[in-house]
C-alpha positions in Angstrom: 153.1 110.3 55.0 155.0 112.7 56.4 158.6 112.3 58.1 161.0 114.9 60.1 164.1 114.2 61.6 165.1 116.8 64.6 168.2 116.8 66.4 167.8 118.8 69.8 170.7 120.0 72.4 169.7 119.8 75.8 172.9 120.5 78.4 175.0 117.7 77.5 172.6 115.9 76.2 171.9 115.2 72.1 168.2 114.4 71.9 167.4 113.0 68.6 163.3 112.8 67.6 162.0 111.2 64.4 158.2 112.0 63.8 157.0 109.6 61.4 153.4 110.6 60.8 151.7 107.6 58.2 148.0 108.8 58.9 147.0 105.8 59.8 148.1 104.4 56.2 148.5 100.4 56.4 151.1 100.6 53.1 153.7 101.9 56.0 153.3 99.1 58.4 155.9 97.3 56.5 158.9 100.0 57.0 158.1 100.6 60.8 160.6 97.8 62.5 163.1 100.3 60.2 162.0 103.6 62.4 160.7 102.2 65.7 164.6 100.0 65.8 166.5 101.6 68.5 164.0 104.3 69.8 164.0 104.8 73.0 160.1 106.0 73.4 156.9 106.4 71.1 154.0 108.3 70.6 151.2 106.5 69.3 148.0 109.0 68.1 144.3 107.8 67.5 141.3 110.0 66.5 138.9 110.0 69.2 136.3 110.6 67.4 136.9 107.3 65.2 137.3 104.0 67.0 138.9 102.6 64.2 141.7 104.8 64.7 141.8 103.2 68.1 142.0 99.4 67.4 145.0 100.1 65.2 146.5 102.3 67.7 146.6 99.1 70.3 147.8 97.5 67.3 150.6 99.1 66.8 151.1 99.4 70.5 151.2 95.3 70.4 153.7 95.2 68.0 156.3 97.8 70.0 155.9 95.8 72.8 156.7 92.6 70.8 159.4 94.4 68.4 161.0 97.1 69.9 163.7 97.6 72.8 162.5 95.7 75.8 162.5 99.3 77.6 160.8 101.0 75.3 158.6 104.2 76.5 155.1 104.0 74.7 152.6 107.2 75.4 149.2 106.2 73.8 147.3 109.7 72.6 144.1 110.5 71.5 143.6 113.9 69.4 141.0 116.1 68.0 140.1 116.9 71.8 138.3 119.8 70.4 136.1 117.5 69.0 134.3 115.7 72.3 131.0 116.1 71.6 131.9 113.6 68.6 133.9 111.1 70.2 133.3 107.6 69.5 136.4 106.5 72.0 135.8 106.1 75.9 137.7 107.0 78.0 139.8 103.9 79.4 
């Protein structure tokens, strides 16, 4: 797993982004409530060309909506776009 912490100045504004990237490892699920507590939006990735990727992606979509800040913003994205002659995932 790989995690960054970025603070970024914008105006008067203090943007802070924490990109927590698990690769899909399960052994993480356990510390997300610590990282997704507080956040004001999330990006959640899947592999489109794996739909395995995908039904844990909702998953974890489910689980912001149920854990996280009521007002939470949650993008859902799909990469390896370079990749669409293999994808497994529709588009929905």
């Amino acid at each position: 797993a790989a995690f960054l912490t970025q603070t970024v100045c914008l105006d008067d504004t203090t943007v802070k982004f924490e990109i927590w990237d698990t690769a899909g490892q399960e052994r993480y699920h356990s510390l997300a409530p610590m990282y997704y507590r507080g956040a004001q939006a999330a990006i959640v990735v899947y592999d489109i060309t794996n739909t395995d990727t995908f039904v844990r992606a909702k998953n974890w979509v489910k689980e912001l909506q149920r854990q996280a800040s009521p007002n939470i913003v949650i993008a859902l994205a799909g990469n390896k776009a370079d990749l669409a002659n293999k994808r497994a995932v529709d588009f929905q």
